[in-house]
Every structure is written in C-alpha cells, then in structure tokens.
C-alpha positions, 0 to 999 in steps of 0.5 A, spaced: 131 279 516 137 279 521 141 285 517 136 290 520 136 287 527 138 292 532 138 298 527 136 304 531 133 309 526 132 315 531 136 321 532 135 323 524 131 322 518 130 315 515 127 313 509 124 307 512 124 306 517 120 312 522 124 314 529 119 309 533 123 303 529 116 302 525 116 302 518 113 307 513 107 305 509 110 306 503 116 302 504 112 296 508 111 292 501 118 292 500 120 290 507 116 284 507 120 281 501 126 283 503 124 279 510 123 272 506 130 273 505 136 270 510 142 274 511 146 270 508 142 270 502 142 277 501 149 279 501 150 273 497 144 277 492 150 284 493 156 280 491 152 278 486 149 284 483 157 287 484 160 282 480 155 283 475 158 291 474 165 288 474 163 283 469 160 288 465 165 294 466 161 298 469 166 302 472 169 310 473 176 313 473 179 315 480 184 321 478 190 321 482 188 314 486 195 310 487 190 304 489 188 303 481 184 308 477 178 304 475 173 303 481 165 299 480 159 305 482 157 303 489 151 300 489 146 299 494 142 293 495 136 296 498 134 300 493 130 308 496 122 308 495 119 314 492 112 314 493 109 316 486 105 322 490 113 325 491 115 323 485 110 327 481 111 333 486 119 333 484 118 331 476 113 337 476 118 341 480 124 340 476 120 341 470 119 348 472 126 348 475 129 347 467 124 351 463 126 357 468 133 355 468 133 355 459 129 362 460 134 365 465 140 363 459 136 365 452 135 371 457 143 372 458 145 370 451 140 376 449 136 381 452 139 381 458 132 384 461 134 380 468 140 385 469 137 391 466 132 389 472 137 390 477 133 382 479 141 379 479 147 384 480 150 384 474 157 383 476 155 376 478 154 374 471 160 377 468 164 375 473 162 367 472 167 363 471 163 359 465 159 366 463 160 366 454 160 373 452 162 372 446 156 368 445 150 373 447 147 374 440 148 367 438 141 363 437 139 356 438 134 350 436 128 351 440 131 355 444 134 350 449 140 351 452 140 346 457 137 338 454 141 334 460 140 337 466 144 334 472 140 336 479 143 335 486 137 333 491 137 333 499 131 331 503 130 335 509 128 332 516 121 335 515 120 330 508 121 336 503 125 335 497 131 341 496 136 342 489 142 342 492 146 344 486 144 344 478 149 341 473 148 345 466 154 343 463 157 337 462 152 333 467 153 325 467 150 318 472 145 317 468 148 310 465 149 308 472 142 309 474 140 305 468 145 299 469 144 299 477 136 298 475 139 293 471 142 289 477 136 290 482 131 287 477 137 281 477 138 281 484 131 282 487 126 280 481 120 280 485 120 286 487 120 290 480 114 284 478 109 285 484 110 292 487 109 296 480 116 300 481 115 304 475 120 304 469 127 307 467 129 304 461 126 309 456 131 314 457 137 312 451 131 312 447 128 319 450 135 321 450 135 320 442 129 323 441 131 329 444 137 330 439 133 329 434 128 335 435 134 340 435 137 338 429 138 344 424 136 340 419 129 337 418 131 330 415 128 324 418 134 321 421 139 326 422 146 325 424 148 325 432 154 322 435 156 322 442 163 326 441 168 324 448 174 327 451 176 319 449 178 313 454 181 316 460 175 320 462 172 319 468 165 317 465 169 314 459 163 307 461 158 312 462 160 315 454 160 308 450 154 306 454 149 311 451 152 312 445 151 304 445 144 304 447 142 310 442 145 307 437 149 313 435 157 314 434 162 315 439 167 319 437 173 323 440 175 331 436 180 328 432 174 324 428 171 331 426 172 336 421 170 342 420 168 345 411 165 351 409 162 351 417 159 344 416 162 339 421 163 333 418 165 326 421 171 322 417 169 314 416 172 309 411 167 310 406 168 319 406 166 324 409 159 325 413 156 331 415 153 331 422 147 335 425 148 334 432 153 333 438 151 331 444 158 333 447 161 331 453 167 336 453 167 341 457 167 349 454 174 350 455 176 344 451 172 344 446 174 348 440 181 351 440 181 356 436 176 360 441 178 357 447 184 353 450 188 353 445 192 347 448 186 343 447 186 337 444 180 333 445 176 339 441 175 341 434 177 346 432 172 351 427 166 347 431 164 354 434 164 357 426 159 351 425 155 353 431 155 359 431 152 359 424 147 354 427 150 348 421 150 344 428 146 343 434 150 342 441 147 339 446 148 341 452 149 349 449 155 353 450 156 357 456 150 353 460 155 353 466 153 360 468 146 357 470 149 353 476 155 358 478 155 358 486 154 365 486 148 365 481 146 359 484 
C-alpha cells in the first residue's frame, strides 16, 4: 500500500516495522491484508469508520475549547498488534499489580502495618491529597477497593512494558476501546475473520457480573446503577454507553435518596432501594454532607449508607491514594 512507501522506521522503536524497514513476524499478516488495499481505499475505510463515531455520538467533552465542546475520540485506522505471549505477561502483570494495589488500601484504611514498618513514609500518606482518614475502619465487600482500574502503559525501546501512572478513582475509556473494536471490524472485517484477534465485547458483561459480586445483599438480581455527574461531563457518552450495554440505570445525585442509611433510587412507580454504584463522581462531589458541601451531583447521607455497609461503591472511597504521584 502506497501509505507506507518511503516511512523510515529507524531512530526509534516501531511497533511494525523493525529499524531495517523489515516488518515484524507478528505484524506481517496484517501488512499483507492491508497491502491489498489502495491508498484510496484505505482513507476511504478511515472517513468511514469516523462518520460512523459521529453518526453514533461516540464523542468527549473538551472543557474550555472556543472550537465546540464535543469532539470524536481519535481513531487510528491501523490497529497495534500485541502478540499473545506479551499479552499474557502484561495480563498476569497487572493482575498482580491490582491484587498489591487492594492489598496496599485494605492495609491503609486498617492496620496501617506498611507505615509502622517504615516501608512508605508516613507523611506521604497523610499528606495525599485523595487519602480518607475519616474512612480508616471502614470495611468493604471482598475487600475490594479498586474494581476499575485505569493503568497507563509505556513501552520501552528494549520491548519491555511500564505503568506509566495508575487510576484508581474514577477511571474512563473503556467504551471508547469497545466502540473503536466496533469500527475496525467494520472497516477491515477480514482482518478480525482470519487472524484470530481475540475479543473484547465481553467487558459490559464482565463489568456487571463484578457488581454483582459486591452487592451487600445476597439477592439474585441486585440493583446497580451507573450514577453520572449528568450530560455535561466529559465522558458523559462514556457513562450512558455502559449503563446501556449492562442493562443497569443511568442516574444523576438528584435521582437517589438516602432513608434509615438505605439509598434508594425514585422511579414512578415509588421507591427502590439500590445495592450498588458504580460511581463516576469524584470523592469530593459525591456526598455533601462529608465532603464539598457545594456539591450538587452527589447524594447527601450516601456516606451513612456506605459506611453502614447498606451499599456498595465501585470504585471505594479514598482509592485515589493508591495512584498519588509521591506514593506512586
């Protein structure tokens, strides 16, 4: 394909091509469907797959942009190849990295024996800007803090994969990846029918499932719901999308009410009590009554009903200690 004539790969590391120009083995399969294509062809795949994200309001909110606010999420046409052997090093690897990262919080929040141990300064944690005293004692189902984890991954020149950064609070992207999935298989359907890419649609599923593991309450169908700072949040697409795909309700802080250190979520046909949030409101905003007392995306007395262990949080509060800079 004439896109790649004349791209010199050398000087740095390439991800499919080596610094000789020669492809890599594992990239080789799908150079060669791509190389069946024209140039004109493929750009023309590219505005195709774009005007699908535009057609579908796949879109994030740029703050303080004179342009417009809502922009598509960049899509790359030519898609990164992961070969299954990395793949499986960095899925056991971050496995490891959350167990260690839930560990490191339960520890925090309780016992505190990596302070008394001298391992982390203490002031490290106590100064953090997202560190919860108030919430040390406080227990939570399975012991999980972090359910989403956001991590940031490099790759080095020698190959070798990094964490860049971890979000533990409020991480997003995730129906981005799924929707540029989408666009792929649309544009290039025969590259996911033959090379044997392996799937990602599963996760509104996987997502749910996990939910529902951490209901307090052992009922067969507990009730979860996605509660969003509302329509003019950046990842507001991001928040519909999964609440969507998992079959669960969207709401905003105006739609729940606190009773007794229930929550509850009002719907026209009374009140129902709710098991779990899968919030996507910072700490700061999510209860005013303990902490910003402005707020008004939060729900006031949610803290009650948390700290009671009445409803689960996904992710818990205070998990932003674990991906401070300094503790990091």
């Amino acid at each position: 394909m004439a896109i790649f004539e004349g791209y010199d790969p050398s000087g740095f590391h390439d991800e499919m091509f080596a610094g000789s120009g020669e492809v890599r083995p594992y990239c080789a399969p799908l150079l060669n469907k791509m190389e069946d294509l024209s140039e004109r062809e493929f750009l023309d795949r590219k505005a195709a797959s774009e005007l699908y994200f535009i057609r579908q309001g796949i879109t994030f909110n740029v703050y303080h942009d004179n342009r417009g606010m809502e922009r598509i999420f960049p899509f790359d046409p030519v898609p990164r190849v992961i070969p299954a052997n990395e793949w499986e090093l960095l899925e056991a690897g971050l496995t490891q990295r959350i167990i260690a990262l839930n560990l490191f919080l339960h520890d925090i929040y309780h016992d505190q024996q990596i302070l008394k141990d001298g391992v982390i300064p203490r002031h490290y944690i106590e100064n953090a800007k997202h560190y919860r005293p108030e919430f040390r004692g406080v227990d939570v189902p399975a012991d999980i803090y972090i359910h989403i984890c956001g991590s940031d991954m490099i790759k080095g020149a020698d190959g070798t994969y990094y964490v860049l950064e971890d979000n533990g609070r409020c991480p997003s992207g995730a129906s981005y990846l799924l929707e540029n999935r989408n666009a792929l298989k649309r544009a290039f359907p025969d590259i996911f029918h033959t090379l044997g890419v392996r799937p990602v649609d599963s996760y509104p599923r996987d997502l749910l499932n996990m939910l529902h593991h951490i209901s307090p309450r052992r009922e067969a169908d507990p009730v979860c719901v996605l509660l969003t700072p509302g329509c003019y949040n950046s990842a507001y697409f991001e928040h519909c999308y999964l609440a969507r795909e998992m079959g669960i309700e969207i709401v905003e802080g105006k739609d729940l009410v606190v009773k007794d250190n229930f929550v509850y979520m009002r719907t026209t046909h009374g009140l129902v009590r709710v098991d779990v949030i899968y919030r996507r409101i910072d700490d700061d905003f999510i209860d005013p009554v303990v902490f910003r007392k402005d707020s008004v995306l939060g729900v006031p007395g949610l803290m009650n009903a948390y700290r009671a262990g009445h409803d689960a949080l996904a992710n818990a509060v205070g998990t932003g200690v674990a991906d401070d800079k300094a503790t990091y």
